[in-house]
C-alpha positions as CSV (number, residue, x, y, z in Angstrom):
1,X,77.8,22.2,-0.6
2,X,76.7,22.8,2.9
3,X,79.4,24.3,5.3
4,X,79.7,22.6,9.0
5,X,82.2,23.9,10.8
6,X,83.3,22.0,13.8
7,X,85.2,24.9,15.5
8,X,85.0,27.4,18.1
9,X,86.7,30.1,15.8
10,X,85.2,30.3,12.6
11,X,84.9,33.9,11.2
12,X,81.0,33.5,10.2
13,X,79.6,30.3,13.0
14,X,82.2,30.0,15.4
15,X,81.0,27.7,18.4
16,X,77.9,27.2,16.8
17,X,78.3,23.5,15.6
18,X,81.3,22.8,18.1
19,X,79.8,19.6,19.6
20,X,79.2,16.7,18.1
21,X,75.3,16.5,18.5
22,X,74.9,20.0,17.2
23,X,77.1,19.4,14.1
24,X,75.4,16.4,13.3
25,X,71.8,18.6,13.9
26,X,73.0,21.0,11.4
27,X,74.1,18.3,8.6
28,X,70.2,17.0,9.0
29,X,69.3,20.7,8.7
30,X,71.3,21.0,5.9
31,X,70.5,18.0,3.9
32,X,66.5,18.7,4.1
33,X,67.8,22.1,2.8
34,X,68.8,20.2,-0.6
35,X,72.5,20.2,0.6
36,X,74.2,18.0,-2.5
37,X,77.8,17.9,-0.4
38,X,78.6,18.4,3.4
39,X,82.0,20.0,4.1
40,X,83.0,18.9,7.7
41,X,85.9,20.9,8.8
42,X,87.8,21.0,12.3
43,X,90.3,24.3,11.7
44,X,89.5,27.2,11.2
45,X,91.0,29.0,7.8
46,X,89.7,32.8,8.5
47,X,92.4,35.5,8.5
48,X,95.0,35.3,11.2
49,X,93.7,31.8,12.5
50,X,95.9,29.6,15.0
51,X,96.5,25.9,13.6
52,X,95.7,23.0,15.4
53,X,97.0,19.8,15.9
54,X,96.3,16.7,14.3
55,X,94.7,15.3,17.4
56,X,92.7,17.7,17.7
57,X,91.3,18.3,14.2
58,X,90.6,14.3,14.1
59,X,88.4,14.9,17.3
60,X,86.6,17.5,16.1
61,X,85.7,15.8,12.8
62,X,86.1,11.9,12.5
63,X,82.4,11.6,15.0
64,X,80.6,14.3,12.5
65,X,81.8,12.4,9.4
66,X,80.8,8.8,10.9
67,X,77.3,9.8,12.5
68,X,76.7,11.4,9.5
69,X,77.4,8.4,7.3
70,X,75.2,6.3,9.3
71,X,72.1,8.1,8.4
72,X,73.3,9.7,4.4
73,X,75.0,8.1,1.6
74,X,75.5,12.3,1.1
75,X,79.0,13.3,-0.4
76,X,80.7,14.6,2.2
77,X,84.1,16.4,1.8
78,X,86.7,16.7,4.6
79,X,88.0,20.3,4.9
80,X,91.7,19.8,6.0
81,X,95.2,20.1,4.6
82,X,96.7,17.1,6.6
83,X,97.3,13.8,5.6
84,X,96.0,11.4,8.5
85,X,93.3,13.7,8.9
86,X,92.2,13.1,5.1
87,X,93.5,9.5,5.4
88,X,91.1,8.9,8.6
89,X,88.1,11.0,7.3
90,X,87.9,9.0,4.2
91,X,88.1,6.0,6.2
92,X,85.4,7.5,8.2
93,X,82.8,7.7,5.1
94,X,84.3,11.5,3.1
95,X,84.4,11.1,-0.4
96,X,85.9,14.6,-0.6
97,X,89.4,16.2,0.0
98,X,89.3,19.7,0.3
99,X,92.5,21.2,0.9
100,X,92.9,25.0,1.3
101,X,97.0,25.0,0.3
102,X,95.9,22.9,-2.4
103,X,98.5,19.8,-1.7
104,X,101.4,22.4,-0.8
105,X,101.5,22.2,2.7
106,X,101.7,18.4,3.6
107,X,103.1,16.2,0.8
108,X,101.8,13.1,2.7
109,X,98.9,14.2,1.6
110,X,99.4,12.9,-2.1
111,X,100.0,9.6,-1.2
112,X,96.6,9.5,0.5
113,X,94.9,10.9,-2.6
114,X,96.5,8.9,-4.8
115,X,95.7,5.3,-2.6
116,X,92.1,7.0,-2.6
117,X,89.5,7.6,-5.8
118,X,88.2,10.2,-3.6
119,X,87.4,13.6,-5.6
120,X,90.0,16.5,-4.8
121,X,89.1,20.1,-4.1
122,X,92.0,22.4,-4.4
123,X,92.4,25.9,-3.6
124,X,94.1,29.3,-4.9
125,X,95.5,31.3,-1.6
126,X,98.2,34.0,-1.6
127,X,100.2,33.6,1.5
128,X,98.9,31.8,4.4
129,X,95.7,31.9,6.9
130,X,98.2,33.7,9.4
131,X,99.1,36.2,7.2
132,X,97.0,36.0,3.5
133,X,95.1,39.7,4.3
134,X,98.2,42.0,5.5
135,X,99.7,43.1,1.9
136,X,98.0,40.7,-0.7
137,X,98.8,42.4,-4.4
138,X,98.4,40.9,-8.4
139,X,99.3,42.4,-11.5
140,X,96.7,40.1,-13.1
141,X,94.3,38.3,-10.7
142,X,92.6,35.7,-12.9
143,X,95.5,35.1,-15.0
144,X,98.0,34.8,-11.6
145,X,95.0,32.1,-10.7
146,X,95.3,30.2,-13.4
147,X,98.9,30.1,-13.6
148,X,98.6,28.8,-10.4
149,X,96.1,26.0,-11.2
150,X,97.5,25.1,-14.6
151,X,101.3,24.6,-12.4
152,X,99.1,22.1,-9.6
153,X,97.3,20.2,-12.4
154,X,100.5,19.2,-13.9
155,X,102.3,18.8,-10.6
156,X,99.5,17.0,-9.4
157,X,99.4,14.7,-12.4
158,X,102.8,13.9,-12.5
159,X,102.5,12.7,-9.1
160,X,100.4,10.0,-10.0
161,X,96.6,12.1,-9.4
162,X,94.1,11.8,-12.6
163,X,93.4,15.3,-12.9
164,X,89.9,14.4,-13.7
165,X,89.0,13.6,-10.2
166,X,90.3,17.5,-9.4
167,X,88.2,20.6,-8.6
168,X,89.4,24.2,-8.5
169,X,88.1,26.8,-6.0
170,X,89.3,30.3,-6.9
171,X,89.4,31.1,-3.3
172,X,87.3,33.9,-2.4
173,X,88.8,36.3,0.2
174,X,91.7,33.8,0.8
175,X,94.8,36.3,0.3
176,X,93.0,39.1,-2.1
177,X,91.4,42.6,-1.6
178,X,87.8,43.4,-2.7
179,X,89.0,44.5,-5.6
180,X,90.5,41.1,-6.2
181,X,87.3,39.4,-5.1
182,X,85.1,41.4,-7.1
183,X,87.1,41.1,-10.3
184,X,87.7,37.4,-10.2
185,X,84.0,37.2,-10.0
186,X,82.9,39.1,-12.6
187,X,85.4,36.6,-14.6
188,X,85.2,33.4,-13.4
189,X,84.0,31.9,-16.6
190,X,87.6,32.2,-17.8
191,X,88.4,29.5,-15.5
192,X,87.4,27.5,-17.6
193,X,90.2,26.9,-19.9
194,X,91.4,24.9,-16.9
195,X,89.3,22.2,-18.3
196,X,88.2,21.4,-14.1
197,X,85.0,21.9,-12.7
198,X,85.2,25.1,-10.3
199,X,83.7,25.7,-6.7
200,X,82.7,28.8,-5.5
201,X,83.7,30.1,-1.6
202,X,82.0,33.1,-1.0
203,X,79.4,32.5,1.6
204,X,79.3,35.3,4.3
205,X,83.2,36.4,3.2
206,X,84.4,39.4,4.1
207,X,83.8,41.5,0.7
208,X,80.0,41.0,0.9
209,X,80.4,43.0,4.5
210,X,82.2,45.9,3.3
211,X,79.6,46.1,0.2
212,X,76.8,45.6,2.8
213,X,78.0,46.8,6.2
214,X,76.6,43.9,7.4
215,X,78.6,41.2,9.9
216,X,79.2,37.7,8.9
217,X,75.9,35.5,10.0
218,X,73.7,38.1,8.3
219,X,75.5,38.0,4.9
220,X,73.2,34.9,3.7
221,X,71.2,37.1,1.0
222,X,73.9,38.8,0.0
223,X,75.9,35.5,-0.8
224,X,72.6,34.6,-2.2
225,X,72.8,36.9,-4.6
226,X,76.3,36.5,-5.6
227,X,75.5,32.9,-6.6
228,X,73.1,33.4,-9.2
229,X,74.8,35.5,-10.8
230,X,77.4,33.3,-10.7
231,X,75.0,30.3,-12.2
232,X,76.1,31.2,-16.0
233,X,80.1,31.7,-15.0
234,X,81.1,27.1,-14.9
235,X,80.4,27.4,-11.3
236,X,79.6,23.6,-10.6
237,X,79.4,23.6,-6.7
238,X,78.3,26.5,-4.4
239,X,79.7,26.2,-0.6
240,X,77.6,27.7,1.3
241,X,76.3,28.0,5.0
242,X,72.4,28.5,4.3
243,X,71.8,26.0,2.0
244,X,68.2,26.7,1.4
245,X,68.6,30.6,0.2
246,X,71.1,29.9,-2.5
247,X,68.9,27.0,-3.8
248,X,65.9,29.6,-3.8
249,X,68.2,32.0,-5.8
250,X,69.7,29.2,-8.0
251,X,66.4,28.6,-8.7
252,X,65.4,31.9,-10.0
253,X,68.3,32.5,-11.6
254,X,67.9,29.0,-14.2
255,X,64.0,29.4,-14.5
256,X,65.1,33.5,-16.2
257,X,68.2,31.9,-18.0
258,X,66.3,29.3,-19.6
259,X,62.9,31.4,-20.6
260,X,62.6,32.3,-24.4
């Protein structure tokens, strides 16, 4: 999955793919890049992050989505957590909803999903984009995560969603330490009693700088790295920003798996 983030505030491109023509330059970029998904989103989720409104979130994204449609039959997945937003994006050509609250924060939202046969991204976040980073704390990180997923795939379900059209994303620097980070990777394969395929959100986050010292838009080998290793833990979807290192790495990383 290919990141485009049609913001002036994100923590890793902000401004960068603000306008429409630039955005839609990047999804090119990103599809000769072997891009399998493009994730078009319009608000920024990074730690202590304003909200915007619905206006302007469909302004920023509802062009991308339809110039890109005109030249792909790509997946693309809309990166929001409200429901005309979803409802209009899908409308637009998304075949994706990726919602970082995970269907908690508008319940609209459902009732788009659920007139849709759209494929659902949900993710795991402690606390909100306002606040996640100022005291997150588990007892248990992967099992807390799990809890959490196996509580929205029933919910979820008994709202009328087939959980099969449902992907989990551990979220990756969304309300958790380094410590947090780093354990939940080292385990992600336990995921999968969840029975979902997972996504991974790690490109350019946070923990790779304090590992590397480095700042966000030079974290693409680290976040390289950190998905092959991940290739053998039921990751089914990388999201990434440089689309073309990670397939290099992926790459690597089968061609050693699969030797004798």
């Amino acid at each position: 999955m290919g990141i485009i983030n049609v913001t002036p505030d994100s923590f890793s491109d902000g401004g960068s793919f603000y306008s429409e023509k630039a955005a839609v330059e990047q999804a090119r970029h990103l599809i000769h890049c072997g891009a399998d998904i493009i994730d078009v989103g319009g608000e920024s989720t990074r730690p202590y992050a304003e909200p915007v409104s619905c206006e302007e979130e469909l302004s920023r994204t509802i062009p991308v989505i339809r110039a890109i449609r005109s030249f792909s039959d790509i997946a693309i997945s809309i990166d929001t957590s409200k429901a005309e937003v979803a409802r209009q994006a899908l409308a637009a050509g998304a075949t994706i909803i990726n919602d970082v609250w995970a269907f908690r924060k508008d319940p609209a939202l459902v009732d788009v999903a659920r007139a849709s046969d759209c494929e659902i991204i949900i993710m795991h976040m402690q606390g909100a984009p306002g606040t996640m980073q100022d005291d997150p704390c588990y007892h248990d990180v992967v099992k807390e995560i799990i809890e959490f997923f196996r509580e929205r795939l029933t919910t979820l379900a008994s709202a009328g969603i087939d959980v099969q059209r449902l992907i989990i994303d551990p979220g990756i620097g969304f309300g958790k330490r380094l410590a947090h980070n780093l354990t939940l990777l080292n385990h992600l394969e336990e995921l999968c009693v969840l029975g979902r395929p997972v996504m991974l959100g790690h490109s350019r986050k946070r923990f790779l700088g304090d590992i590397t010292g480095l700042e966000a838009p030079h974290r693409d080998l680290a976040t390289a790295v950190v998905s092959a290793l991940c290739l053998t833990k039921n990751v089914s979807i990388f999201r990434v920003h440089d689309v073309a290192s990670t397939r290099y790495a992926l790459a690597v990383a089968e061609a050693i798996n699969q030797a004798s």
